[in-house]
C-alpha positions, 0 to 999 in steps of 0.5 A: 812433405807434400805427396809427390815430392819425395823423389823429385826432393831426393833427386835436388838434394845433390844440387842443393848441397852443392851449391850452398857448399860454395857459400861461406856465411858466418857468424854476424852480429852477437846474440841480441837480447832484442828483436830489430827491425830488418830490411825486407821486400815486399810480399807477392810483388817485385822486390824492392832494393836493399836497405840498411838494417838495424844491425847489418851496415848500409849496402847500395841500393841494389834491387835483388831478384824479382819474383820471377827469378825467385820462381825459376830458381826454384822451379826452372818455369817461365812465369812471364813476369808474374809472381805465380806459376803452375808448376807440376800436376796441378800445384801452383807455386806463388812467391810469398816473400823476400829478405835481403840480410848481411853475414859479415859484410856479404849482402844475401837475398832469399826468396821464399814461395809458397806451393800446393799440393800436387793433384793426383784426384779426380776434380773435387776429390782433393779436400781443403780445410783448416788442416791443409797446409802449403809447402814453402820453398826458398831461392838464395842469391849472393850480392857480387860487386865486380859484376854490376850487370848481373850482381845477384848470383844464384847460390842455392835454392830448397824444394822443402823448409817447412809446411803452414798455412790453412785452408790450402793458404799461406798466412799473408804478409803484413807489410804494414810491420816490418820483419826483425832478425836474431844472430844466435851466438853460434850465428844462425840467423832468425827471421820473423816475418809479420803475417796477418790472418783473417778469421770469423771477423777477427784479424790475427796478427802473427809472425813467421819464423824462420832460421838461416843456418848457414852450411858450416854449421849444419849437423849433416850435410843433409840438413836445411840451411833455411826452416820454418820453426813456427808461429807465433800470435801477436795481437787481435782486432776485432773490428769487424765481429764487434759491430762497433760494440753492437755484438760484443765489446771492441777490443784490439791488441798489439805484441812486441817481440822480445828474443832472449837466449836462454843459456842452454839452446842456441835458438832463443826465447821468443816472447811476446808482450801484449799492450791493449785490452782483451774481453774479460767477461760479458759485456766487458774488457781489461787491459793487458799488461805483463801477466799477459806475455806469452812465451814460446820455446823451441821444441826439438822433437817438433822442430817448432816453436810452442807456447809455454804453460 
């Protein structure tokens, strides 16, 4: 948890437990075998309207909460329209992201902010590197249809899911993919955001995970309903290293996701299918195929997906 937060996330635990108390999401769809596409809204941005999703049925086009509002559920700051705000000594708070989904036929919307450190240092003094992550937040709203003035209500909001990030940054959202959800069989819902980074001319495709465990199925009251659990890569290009071929081979790759339950864990297998071609060795490439799938666990120790050997 990031410095300077401990107490002010004591002091919203009550708040947050009390307001996701109200909610009663339960169990959607069936575990999947596959990923599906999931309606989302854009990153950093206000939010577009609710679409239909692969596996939830088509709601009306109702725009949720814009990033302002997603700020100030949070934070209780005006950001006069903008997807930023300062919040406390020092920390900036920035919309990252927004997902609309469905537990049994009850329309939700989540907005997810990511956030600095706060500043206790003198200028300079506060280092960013590789290892220095951002803390995530999230907003929740519930659709409510007898009140077409305002049919977005507040329902619960965490100071803390998770920190990622580097270099004092969040992955960016890559909004040329869309994001794919999973129902568990006890109806936990995972998200995977698609992220895209940037690194020594390499482009690095990703995706964010996410799990939405509704209230009723927490272990303790004190439990997250929204956490991050980890990242999984899904594709390289490395257009700008290469120099189109000049420097090293051009290679790019793509990864689909596949989900599937693994009989003694109720978060799935993640894993990630690789379609392209990869350097093989100086001055030459292969192309991937089955061998080269990677896939990911969920570590209960490290509350994180890892890559298994």
């Amino acid at each position: 948890m990031r410095s300077g937060n401990a107490a002010a996330a004591a002091l919203l635990v009550t708040a947050i437990t009390a307001a996701f108390g109200a909610m009663s999401p339960t169990p959607g769809n069936a575990a999947q075998e596959k990923a599906t596409p999931a309606a989302a809204a854009p990153a950093a941005a206000a939010p577009a309207p609710v679409t239909s999703s692969n596996n939830a049925p088509a709601t009306a086009r109702v725009a949720p909460p814009d990033a302002a509002a997603v700020l100030y559920a949070i934070h209780q700051v005006d950001s006069k329209g903008e997807p930023s705000a300062n919040v406390a000594n020092g920390s900036i708070a920035t919309y990252w992201f927004g997902h609309a989904f469905e537990l049994e036929g009850a329309p939700y919307y989540t907005g997810f902010v990511w956030e600095t450190a706060e500043r206790y240092g003198k200028p300079g003094e506060d280092d960013v590197g590789p290892m220095t992550p951002v803390n995530l937040a999230e907003a929740t709203f519930i659709r409510d249809p007898a009140s077409p003035e305002s049919p977005w209500k507040f329902r619960g909001m965490e100071p803390t899911i998770g920190e990622f990030g580097a270099y004092e940054r969040p992955p960016e959202v890559d909004t040329q993919r869309k994001p794919l959800e999973y129902r568990t069989a006890s109806g936990k819902l995972m998200l995977a955001v698609p992220t895209e980074t940037f690194d020594n001319g390499i482009t690095i495709s990703g995706y964010t995970l996410l799990v939405f465990t509704p209230p009723e199925k927490r272990q303790d009251e004190m439990g997250n309903v929204w956490a991050y659990v980890g990242n999984v890569i899904a594709g390289e290009d490395n257009g700008p290293a290469c120099a189109d071929g000049d420097v090293m081979p051009c290679t790019r790759s793509d990864g689909e996701l596949v989900f599937s339950a693994t009989g003694t864990a109720d978060l799935p297998r993640v894993t990630v299918q690789f379609t392209g071609n990869t350097i093989s060795g100086p001055g030459k490439t292969r192309k991937l195929g089955p061998g080269d799938a990677v896939i990911y666990a969920y570590d209960t120790a490290r509350k994180q997906y890892v890559a298994q050997q």
